[in-house]
N, C-alpha and C positions, 0 to 999 in steps of 0.2 A: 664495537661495544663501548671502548672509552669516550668516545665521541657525544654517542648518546647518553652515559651517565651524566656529562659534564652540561649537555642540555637539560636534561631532566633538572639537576640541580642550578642549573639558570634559571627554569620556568618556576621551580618551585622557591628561590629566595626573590622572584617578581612577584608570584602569587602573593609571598609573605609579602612582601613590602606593598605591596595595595590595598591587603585587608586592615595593616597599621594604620597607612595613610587616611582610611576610609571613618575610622573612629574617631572624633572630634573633641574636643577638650572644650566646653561650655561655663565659662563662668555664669556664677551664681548672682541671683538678682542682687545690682548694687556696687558690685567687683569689676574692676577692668575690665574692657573687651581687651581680646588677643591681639588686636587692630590696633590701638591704643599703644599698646607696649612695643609694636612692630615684634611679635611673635604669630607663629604658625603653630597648628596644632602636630602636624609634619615635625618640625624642631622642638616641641615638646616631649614628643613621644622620643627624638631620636639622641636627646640628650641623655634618656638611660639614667640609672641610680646615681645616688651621690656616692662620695666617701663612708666610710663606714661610721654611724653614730659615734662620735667618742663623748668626754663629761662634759660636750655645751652646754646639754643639758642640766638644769642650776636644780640645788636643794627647794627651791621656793615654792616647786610643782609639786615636793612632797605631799602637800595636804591631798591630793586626787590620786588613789590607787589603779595604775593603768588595767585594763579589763582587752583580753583578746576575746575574739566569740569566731564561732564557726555558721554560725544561721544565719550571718545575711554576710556574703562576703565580695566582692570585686576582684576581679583579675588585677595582680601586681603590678604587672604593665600598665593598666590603666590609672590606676594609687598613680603611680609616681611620674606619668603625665602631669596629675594633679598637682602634687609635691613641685616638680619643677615650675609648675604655673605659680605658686603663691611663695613660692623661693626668687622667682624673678619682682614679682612685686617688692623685696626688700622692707622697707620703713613704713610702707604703707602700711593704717593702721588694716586687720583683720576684728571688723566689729562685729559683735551679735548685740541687736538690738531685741528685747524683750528674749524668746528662752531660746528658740533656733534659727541657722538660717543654712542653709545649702550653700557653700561657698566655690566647689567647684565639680562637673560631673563630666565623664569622660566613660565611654561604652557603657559599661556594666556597676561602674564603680560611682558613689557620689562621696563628696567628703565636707562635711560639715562642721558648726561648731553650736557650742553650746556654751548657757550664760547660766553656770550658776553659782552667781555671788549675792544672788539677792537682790539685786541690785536693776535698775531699768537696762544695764548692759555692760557687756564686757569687751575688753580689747587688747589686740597684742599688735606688735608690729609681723607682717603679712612672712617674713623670714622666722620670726620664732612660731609662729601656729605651724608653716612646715615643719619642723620638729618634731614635732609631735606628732606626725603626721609621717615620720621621716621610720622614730620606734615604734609606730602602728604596722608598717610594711615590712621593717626588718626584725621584728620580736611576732608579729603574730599572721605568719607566711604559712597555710599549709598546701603546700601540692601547687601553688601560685595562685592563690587565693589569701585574701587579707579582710579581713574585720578585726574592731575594736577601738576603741577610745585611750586618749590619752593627752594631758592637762599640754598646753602651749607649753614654751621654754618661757620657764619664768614667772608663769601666770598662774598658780592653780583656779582662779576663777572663769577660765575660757577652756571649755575642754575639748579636743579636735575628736571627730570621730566620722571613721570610714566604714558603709555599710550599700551593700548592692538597692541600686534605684529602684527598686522594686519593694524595698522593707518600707512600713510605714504606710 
């Protein structure tokens, strides 16, 4: 009987580990390929959350009141596939030209930005729209499930926002 528990639990953290691997992390028209940055969607997924948000987060975002929502939401695992993709990007800018763009979409989950400053576009460096992207997953989690919006670090005119590929 122990023997076979300890298989079971083989086959079944295999099973897991090939459905992760099977979901692929898509940058969005315009954005790195994962090839480019010599990342795997594999390494994506198995880098797992960051550290816990602490005040990187700057007063300048103040002007955009962060919004959670429950009607279109992504699996958290998939969010922070994302997060860790546009967290490796660093300095790279994260632009939206004209009001939206899809920046990055992984199983269920897409995560986008939005421009509204009025202006023909908005931009932040591709580490601070993670941020934002960072208290969308850890402020607005229910059940492992994430939607809602929320302004770049630093930027209130580039707003990140995660919502299941399927809304829209």
């Amino acid at each position: 009987m122990f023997n076979k528990v300890f298989a079971y639990a083989g086959l079944l953290c295999a099973l897991t580990s090939t459905v992760a691997a099977a979901v692929e992390v898509i940058p969005g028209s315009g954005m790195p390929s994962l090839e480019s940055l010599g990342l795997t969607s594999e390494e994506l997924f198995a880098k797992g959350p960051p550290p816990a948000l602490t005040s990187r987060i700057t007063e300048l975002q103040k002007r955009y009141d962060p919004v959670c929502q429950t009607y279109s939401t992504g699996s958290v695992d998939n969010v922070i596939a994302c997060f860790n993709y546009l967290k490796a990007l660093g300095t790279k800018p994260c632009t939206v030209n004209g009001d939206n763009n899809i920046m990055c979409t992984a199983g269920d989950a897409q995560v986008g930005g939005s421009n509204v400053s009025g202006g023909p576009s908005a931009s932040s460096y591709c580490s601070d729209a993670a941020l934002g992207v960072q208290w969308i997953f850890t402020n607005c989690n229910q059940g492992g499930q994430v939607g809602g919006s929320q302004a770049a670090n630093g930027n209130g005119d580039l707003i990140m926002s995660v919502d299941n590929i399927s809304w829209g």
